[in-house]
C-alpha positions, 0 to 999 in steps of 0.5 A: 500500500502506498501510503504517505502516513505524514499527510494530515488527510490520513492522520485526521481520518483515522484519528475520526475512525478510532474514536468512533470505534471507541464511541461504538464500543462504549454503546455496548452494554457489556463496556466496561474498563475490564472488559476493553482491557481484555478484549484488546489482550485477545486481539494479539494473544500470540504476542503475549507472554504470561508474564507480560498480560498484568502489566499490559491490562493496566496500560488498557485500562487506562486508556479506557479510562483516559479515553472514555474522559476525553470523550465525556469532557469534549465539548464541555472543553472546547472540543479538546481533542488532545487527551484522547490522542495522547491517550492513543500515542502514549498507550502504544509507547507503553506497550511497546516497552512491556514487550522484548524484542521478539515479540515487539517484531510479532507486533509488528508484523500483526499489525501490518497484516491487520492493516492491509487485511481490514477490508477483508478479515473481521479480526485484522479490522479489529485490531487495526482499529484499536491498535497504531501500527509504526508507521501510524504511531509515527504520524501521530507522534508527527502530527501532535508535535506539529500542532501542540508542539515538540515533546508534549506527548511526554 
């Protein structure tokens, strides 16, 4: 696929399509941190080791929680947008570092074949709707940083 990830045109849409898989997720009856938090465990349940799942539920739930807040204060805070994308960057860094480089190179590959097979495979438009592959983790580290500034994710 030839993407240009730097494009704002891309960045936008899929910053729109994330949170409006968040929003129908939480239309769910059964939504709830736990169960978020397990559901995106079982999207990559090859990749994990034991040791690797309580720290890597934590992470989730917090992004629920951070996300879920996000969406909750938006319009009562000028359509503020800011927290739920560094919710989305600062989950993908934090995982990445609860994961040893095998399974960081299983990531990756998972996520790439998600991303080109979306269209066609339930469980790949799945996880890439709730997962940032590199390239899109880098262009939404990019685009954050453009408008709000160098480091502010951190």
């Amino acid at each position: 696929m030839n993407i240009d990830y730097q494009d704002r045109n891309f960045f936008e849409t899929d910053y729109v399509h994330r949170i409006q898989a968040f929003e129908k997720y939480l239309e769910n009856p059964i939504a709830s941190e736990e169960h978020f938090a397990n559901y995106k465990i079982g999207l990559i349940p090859n990749i994990l080791f034991r040791h690797n799942i309580p720290a890597i539920l934590k992470i989730f739930r917090k992004e629920f929680r951070d996300v879920k807040s996000g969406l909750q204060r938006y319009e009562l805070d000028h359509n503020n947008d800011f927290p739920m994308l560094k919710s989305f960057v600062n989950t993908e860094r934090d995982l990445r570092k609860e994961l040893d480089q095998t399974q960081l190179q299983d990531y990756a590959s998972k996520l790439e074949w998600s991303f080109d097979n979306q269209k066609t495979d339930a469980g790949a438009a799945a996880a890439s709707r709730f997962f940032l592959a590199t390239l899109i983790l880098e262009s939404y580290v990019f685009q954050v940083e453009k408008i709000f500034g160098k480091g502010i994710l951190d």
